[in-house]
Z-matrix of the N, CA and C atoms (Angstrom, degrees):
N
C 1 1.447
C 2 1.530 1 110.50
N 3 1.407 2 115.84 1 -47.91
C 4 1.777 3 116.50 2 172.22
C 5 1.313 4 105.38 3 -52.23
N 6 1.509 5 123.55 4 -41.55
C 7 1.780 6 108.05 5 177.12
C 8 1.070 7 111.72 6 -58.77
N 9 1.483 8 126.80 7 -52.72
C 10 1.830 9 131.82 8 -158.79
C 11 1.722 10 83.40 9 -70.92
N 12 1.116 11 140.75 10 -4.57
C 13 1.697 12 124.03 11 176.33
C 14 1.455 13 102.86 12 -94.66
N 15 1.192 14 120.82 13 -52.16
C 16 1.087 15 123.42 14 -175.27
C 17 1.433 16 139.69 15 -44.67
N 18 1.783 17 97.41 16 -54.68
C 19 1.914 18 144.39 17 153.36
C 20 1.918 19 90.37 18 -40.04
N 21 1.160 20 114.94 19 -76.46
C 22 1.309 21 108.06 20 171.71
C 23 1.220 22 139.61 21 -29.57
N 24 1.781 23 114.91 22 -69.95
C 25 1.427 24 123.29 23 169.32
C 26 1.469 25 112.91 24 -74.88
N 27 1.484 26 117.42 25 16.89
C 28 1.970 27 98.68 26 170.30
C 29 1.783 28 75.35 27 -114.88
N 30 1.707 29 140.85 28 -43.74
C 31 0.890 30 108.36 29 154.36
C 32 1.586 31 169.61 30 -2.75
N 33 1.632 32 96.12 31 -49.70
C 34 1.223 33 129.42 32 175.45
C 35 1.451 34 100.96 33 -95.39
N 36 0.881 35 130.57 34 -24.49
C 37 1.351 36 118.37 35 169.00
C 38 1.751 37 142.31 36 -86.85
N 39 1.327 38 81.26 37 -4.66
C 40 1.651 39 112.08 38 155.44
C 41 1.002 40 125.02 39 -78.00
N 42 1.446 41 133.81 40 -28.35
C 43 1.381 42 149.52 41 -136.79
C 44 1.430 43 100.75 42 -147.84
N 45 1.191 44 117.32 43 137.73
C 46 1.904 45 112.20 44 152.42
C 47 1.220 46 104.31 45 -56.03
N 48 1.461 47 120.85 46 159.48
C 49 1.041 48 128.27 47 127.65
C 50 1.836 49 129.96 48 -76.87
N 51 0.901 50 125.92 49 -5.70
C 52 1.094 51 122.43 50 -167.02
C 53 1.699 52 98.87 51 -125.26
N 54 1.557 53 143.10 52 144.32
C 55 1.103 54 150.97 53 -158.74
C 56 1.487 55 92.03 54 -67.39
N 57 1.754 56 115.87 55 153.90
C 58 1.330 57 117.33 56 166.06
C 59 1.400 58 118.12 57 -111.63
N 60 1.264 59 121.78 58 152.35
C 61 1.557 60 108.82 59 -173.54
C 62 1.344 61 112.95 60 -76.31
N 63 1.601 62 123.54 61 -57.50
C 64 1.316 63 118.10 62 179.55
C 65 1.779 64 107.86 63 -146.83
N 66 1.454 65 85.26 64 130.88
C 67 1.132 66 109.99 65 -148.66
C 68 1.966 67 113.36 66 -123.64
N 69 1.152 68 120.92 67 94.71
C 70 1.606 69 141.01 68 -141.94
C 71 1.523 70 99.20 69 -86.92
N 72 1.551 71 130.41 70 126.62
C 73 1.659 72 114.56 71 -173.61
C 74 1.803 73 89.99 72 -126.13
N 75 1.351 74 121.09 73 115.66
C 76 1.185 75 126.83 74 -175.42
C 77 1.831 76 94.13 75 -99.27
N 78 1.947 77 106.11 76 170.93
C 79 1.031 78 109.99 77 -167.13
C 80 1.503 79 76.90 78 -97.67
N 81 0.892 80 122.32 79 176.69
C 82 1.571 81 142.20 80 -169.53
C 83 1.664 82 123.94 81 -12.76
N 84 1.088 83 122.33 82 -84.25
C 85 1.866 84 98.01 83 173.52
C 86 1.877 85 88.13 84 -125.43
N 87 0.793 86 138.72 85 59.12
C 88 1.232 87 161.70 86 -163.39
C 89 1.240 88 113.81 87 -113.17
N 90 1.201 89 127.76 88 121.13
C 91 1.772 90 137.61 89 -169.40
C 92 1.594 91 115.22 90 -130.94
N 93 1.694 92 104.78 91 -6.19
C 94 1.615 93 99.47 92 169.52
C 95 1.619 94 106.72 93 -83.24
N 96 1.722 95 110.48 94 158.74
C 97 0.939 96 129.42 95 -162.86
C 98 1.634 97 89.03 96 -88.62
N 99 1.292 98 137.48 97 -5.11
C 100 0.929 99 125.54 98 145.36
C 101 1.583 100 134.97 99 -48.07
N 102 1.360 101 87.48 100 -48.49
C 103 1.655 102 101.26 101 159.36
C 104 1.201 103 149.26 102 -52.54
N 105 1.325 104 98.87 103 -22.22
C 106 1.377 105 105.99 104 174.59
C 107 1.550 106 126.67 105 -65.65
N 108 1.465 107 119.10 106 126.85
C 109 1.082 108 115.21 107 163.26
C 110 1.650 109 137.10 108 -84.50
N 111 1.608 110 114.85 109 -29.24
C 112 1.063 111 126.31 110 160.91
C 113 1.656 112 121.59 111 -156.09
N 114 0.910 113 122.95 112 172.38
C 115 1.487 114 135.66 113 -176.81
C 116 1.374 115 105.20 114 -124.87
N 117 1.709 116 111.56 115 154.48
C 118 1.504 117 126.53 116 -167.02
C 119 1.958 118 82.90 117 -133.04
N 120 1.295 119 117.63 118 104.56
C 121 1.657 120 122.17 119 153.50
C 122 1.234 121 104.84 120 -122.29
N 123 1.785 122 107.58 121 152.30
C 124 1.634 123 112.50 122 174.13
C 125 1.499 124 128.64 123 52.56
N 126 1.451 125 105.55 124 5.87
C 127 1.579 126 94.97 125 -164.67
C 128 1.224 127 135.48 126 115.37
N 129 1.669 128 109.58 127 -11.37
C 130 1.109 129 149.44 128 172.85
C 131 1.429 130 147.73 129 -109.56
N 132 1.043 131 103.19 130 121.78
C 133 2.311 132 101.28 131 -165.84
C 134 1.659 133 86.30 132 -83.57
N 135 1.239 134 101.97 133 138.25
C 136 1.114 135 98.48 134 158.60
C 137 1.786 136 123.01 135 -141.55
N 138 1.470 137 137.82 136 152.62
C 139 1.474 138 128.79 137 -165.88
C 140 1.508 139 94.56 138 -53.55
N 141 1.514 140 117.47 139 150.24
C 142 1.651 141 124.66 140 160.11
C 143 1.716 142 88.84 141 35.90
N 144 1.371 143 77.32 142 -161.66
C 145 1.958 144 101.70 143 -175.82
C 146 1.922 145 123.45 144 -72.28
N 147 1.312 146 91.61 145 12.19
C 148 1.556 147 114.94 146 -164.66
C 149 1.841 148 100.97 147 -52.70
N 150 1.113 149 110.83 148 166.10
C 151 1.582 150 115.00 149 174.12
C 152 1.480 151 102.23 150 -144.29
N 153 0.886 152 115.35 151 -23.14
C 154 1.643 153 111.03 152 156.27
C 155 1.410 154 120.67 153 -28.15
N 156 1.342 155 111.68 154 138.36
C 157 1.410 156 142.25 155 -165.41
C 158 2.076 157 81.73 156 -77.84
N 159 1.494 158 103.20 157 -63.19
C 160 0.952 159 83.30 158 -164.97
C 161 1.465 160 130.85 159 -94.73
N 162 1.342 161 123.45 160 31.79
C 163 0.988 162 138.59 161 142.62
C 164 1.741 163 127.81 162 -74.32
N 165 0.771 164 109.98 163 -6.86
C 166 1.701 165 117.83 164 -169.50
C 167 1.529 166 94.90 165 -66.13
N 168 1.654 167 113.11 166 139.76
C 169 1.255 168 107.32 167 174.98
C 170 1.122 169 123.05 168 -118.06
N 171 1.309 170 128.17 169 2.75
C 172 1.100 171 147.48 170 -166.61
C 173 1.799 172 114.33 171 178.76
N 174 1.497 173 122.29 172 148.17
C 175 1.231 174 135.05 173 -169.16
C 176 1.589 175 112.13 174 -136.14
N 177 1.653 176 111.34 175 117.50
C 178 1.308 177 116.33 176 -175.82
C 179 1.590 178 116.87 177 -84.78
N 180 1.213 179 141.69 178 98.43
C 181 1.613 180 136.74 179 178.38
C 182 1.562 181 104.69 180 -113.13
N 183 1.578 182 116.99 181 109.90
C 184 1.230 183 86.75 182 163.48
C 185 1.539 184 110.92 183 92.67
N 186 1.427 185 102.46 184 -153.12
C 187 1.554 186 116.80 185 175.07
C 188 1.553 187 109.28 186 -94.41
N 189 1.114 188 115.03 187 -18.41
C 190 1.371 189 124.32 188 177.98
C 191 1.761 190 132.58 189 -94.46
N 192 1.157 191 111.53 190 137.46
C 193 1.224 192 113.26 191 175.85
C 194 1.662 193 115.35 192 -107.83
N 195 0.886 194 120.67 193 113.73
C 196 1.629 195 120.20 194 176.77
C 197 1.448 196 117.17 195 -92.04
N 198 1.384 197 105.67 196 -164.91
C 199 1.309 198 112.15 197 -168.89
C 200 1.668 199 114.47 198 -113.56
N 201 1.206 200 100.89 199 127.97
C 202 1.894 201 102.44 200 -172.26
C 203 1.580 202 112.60 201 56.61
N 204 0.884 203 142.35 202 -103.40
C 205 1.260 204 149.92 203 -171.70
C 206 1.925 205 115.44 204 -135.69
N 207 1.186 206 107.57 205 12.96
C 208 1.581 207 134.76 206 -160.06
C 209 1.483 208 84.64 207 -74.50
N 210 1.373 209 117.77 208 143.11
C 211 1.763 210 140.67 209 166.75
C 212 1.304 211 116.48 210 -136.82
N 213 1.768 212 115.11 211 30.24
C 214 1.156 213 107.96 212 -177.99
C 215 1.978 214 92.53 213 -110.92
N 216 1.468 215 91.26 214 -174.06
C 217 1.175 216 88.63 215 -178.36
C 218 1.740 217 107.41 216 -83.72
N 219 1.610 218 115.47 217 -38.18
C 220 1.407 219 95.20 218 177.45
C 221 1.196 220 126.46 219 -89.70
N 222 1.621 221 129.43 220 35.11
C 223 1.210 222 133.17 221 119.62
C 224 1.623 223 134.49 222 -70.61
N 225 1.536 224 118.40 223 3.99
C 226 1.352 225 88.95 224 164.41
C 227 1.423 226 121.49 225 -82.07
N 228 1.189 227 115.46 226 175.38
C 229 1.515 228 127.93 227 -159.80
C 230 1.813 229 79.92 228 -129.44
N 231 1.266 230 130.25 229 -98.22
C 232 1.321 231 127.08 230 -146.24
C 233 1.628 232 95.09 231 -117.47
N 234 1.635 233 107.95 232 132.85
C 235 1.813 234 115.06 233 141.61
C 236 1.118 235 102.78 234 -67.58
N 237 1.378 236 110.32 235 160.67
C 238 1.525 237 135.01 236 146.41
C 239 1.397 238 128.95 237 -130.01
N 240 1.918 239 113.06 238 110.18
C 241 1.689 240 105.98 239 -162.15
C 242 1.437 241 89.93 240 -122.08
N 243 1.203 242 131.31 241 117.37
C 244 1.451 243 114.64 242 144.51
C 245 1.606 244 99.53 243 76.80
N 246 1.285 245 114.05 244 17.63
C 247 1.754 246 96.56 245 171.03
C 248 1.888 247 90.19 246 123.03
N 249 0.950 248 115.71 247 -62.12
C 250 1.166 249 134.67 248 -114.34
C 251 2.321 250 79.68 249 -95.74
N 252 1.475 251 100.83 250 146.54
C 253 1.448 252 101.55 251 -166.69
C 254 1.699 253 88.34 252 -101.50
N 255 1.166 254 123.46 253 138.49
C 256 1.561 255 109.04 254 156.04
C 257 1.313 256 120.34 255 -119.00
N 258 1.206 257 137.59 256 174.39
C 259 1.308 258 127.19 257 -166.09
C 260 1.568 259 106.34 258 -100.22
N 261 1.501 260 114.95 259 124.27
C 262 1.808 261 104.54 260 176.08
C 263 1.837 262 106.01 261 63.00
N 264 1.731 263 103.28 262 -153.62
C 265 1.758 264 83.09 263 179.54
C 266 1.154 265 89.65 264 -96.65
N 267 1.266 266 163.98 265 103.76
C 268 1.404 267 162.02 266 66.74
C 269 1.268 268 104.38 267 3.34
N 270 1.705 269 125.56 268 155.67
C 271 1.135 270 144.35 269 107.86
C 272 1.192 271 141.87 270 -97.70
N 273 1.552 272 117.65 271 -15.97
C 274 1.444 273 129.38 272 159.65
C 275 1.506 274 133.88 273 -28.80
N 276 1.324 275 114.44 274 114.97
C 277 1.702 276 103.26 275 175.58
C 278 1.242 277 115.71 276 -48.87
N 279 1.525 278 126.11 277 -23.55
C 280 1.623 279 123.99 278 -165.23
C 281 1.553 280 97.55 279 -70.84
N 282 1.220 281 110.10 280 -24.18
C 283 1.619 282 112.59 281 -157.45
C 284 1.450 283 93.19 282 -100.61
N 285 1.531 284 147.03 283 18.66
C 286 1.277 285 132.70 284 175.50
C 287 1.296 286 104.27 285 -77.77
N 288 1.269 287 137.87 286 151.89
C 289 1.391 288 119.70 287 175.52
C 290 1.532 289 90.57 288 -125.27
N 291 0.843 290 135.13 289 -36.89
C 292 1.878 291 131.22 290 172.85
C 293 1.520 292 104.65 291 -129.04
N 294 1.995 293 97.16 292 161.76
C 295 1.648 294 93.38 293 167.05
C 296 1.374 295 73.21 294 -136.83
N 297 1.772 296 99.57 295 150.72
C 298 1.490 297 108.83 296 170.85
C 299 1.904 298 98.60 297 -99.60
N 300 1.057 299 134.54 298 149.21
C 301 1.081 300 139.53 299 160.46
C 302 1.661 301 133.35 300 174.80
N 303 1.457 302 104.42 301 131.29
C 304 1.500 303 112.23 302 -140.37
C 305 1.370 304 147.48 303 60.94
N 306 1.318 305 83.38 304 34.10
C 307 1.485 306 113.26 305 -174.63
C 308 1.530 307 117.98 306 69.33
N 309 0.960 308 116.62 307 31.54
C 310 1.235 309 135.39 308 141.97
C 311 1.691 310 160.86 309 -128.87
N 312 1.314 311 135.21 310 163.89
C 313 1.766 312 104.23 311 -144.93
C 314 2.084 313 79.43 312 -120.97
N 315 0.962 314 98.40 313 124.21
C 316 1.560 315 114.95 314 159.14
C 317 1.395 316 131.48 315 -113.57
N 318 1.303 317 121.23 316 152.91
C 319 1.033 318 135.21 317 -156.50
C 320 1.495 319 93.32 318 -73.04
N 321 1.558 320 103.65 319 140.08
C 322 1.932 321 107.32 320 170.48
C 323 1.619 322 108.02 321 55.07
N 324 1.892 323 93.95 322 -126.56
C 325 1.100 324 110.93 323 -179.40
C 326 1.640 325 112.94 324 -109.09
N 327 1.284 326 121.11 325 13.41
C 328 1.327 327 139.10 326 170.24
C 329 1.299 328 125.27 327 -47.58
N 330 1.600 329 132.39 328 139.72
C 331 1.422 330 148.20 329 173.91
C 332 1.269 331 126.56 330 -134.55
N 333 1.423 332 103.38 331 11.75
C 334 1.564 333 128.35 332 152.50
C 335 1.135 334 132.82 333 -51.10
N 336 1.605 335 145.77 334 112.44
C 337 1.149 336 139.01 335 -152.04
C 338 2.136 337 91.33 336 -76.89
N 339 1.205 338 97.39 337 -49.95
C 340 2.237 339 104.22 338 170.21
C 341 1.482 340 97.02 339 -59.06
N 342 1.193 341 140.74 340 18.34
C 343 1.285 342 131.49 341 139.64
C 344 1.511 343 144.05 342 -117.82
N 345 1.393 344 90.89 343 9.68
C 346 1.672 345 117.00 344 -166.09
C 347 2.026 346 97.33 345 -89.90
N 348 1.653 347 102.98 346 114.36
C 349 1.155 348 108.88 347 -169.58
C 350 1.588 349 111.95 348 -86.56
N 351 1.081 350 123.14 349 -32.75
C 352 1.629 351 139.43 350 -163.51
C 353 2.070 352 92.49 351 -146.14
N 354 1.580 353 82.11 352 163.52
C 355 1.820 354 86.92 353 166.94
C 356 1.662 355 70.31 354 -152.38
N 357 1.467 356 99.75 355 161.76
C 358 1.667 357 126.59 356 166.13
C 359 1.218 358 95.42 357 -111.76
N 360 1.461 359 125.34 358 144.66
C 361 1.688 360 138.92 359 95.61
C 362 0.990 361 137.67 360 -133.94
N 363 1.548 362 141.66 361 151.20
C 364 1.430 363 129.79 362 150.06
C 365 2.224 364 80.83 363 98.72
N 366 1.404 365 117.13 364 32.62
C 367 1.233 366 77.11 365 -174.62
C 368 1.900 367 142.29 366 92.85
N 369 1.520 368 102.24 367 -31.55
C 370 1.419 369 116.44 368 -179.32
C 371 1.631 370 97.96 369 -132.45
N 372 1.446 371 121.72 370 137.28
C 373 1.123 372 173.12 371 162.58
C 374 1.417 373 107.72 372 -74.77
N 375 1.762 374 108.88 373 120.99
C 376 1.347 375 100.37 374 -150.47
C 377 1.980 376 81.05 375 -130.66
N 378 0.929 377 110.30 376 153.72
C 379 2.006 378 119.32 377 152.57
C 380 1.085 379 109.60 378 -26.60
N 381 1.699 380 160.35 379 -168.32
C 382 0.789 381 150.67 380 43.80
C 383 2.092 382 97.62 381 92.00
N 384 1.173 383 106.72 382 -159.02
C 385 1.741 384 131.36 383 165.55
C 386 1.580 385 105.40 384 -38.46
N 387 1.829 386 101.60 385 -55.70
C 388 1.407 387 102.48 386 -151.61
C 389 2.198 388 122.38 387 -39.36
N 390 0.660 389 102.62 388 174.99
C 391 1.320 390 109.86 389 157.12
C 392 1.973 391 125.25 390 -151.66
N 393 1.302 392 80.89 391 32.39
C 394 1.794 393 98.31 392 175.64
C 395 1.879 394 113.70 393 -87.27
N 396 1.557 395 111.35 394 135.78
C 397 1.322 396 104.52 395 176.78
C 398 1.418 397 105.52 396 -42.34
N 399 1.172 398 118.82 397 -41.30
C 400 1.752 399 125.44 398 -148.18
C 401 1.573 400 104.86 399 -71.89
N 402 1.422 401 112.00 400 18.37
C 403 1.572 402 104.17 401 -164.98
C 404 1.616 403 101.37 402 -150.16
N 405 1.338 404 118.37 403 8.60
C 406 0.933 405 131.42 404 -163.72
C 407 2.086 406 98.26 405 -91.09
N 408 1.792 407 87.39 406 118.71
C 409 1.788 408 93.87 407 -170.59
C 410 1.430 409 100.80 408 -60.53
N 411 1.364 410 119.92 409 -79.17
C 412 1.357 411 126.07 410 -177.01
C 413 1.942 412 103.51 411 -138.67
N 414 1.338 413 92.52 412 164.93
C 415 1.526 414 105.25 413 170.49
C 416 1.587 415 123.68 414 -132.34
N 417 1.095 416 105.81 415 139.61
C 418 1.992 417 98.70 416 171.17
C 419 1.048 418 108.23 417 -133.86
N 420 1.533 419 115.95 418 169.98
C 421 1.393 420 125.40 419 -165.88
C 422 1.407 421 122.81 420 -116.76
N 423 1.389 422 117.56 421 39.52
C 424 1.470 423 112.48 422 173.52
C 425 1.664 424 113.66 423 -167.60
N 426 0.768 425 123.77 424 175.60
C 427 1.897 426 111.78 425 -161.57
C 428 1.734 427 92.62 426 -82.21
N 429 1.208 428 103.10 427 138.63
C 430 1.603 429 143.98 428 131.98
C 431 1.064 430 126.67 429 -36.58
N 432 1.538 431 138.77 430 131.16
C 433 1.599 432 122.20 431 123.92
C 434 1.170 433 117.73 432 -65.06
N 435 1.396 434 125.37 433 -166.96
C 436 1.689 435 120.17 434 176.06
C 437 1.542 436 89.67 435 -82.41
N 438 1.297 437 116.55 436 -50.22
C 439 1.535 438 109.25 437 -157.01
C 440 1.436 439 101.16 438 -73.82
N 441 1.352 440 135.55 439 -40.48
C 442 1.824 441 126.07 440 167.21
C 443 1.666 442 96.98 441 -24.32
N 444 1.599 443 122.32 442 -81.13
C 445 1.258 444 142.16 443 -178.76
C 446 1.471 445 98.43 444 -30.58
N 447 1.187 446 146.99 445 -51.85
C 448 1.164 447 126.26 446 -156.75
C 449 1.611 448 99.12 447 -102.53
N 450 1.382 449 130.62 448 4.16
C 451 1.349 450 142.93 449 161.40
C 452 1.674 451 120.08 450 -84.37
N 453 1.225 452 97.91 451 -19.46
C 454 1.864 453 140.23 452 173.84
C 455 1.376 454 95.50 453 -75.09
N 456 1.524 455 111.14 454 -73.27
C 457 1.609 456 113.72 455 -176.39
C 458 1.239 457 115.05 456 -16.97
N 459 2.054 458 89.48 457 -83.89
C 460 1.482 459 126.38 458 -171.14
C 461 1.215 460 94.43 459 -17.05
N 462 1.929 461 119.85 460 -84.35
C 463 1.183 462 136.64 461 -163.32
C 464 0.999 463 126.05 462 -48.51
N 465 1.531 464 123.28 463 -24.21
C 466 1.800 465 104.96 464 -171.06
C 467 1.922 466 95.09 465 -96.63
N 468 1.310 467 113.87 466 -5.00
C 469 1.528 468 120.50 467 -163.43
C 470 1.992 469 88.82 468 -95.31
N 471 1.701 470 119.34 469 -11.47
C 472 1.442 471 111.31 470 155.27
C 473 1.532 472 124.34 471 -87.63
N 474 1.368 473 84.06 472 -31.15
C 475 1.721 474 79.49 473 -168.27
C 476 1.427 475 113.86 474 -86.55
């Protein structure tokens, strides 16, 4: 139980807790608005700086992230419990496909450093372990929830 507190509050400290209004996802350490690949408003990923309905690529409710602007149930795409990614509404461990924790995203239910897919800090999103600019997936500039971030994921791993 002291781990699942702990996993949490270094968790939470990556992440807001509280929703962000607008929220900028550059391609690698990149700050032109050229760069941008998507935006997080209201609850919503959306392509570049777009406000279009139908651009939205994803929708945050909850623990769930759906698909486009979708509020049904077989549009969700990912839960989010405690770290842990599930597939659609799943709760099954078989169905975790990542856990983020300690600022980093692992495979499934994994705590293997040879399974650690991404690490966060500072904002930038790194490969794997590394912590080199040159490997850095994408970056944005304003606080997260965990689940925005993993609606963040989804999206830059479409576009």
């Amino acid at each position: 139980m002291k781990s699942i507190l702990l996993s949490f509050a270094i968790i939470s400290s990556l992440f807001s807790v509280g929703s962000s209004r607008e929220v900028r996802i550059f391609k690698g350490t990149s700050r032109y608005n050229s760069d941008v690949i998507c935006s997080v408003r209201d609850s919503k990923v959306y392509k570049n700086f777009s406000t279009y309905s139908s651009d939205i690529i994803c929708t945050v409710r909850g623990e769930k992230i759906y698909k486009g602007s979708g509020s049904y149930s077989s549009d969700v795409l990912y839960t989010v419990r405690d770290g842990k990614v599930f597939k659609g509404n799943s709760n099954y461990n078989s169905d975790i496909l990542m856990t983020i924790r300690d600022g980093k995203i692992f495979k499934g239910t994994s705590n293997y450093n040879s399974d650690i897919i991404a690490n966060v800090r500072d904002g930038k999103v790194f490969s794997g372990t590394s912590n080199y600019n040159s490997d850095i997936l994408f970056s944005y500039d304003g606080n997260l929830t965990l689940i925005e971030f993993v609606a963040i994921w989804h999206s830059t791993m479409l576009l």
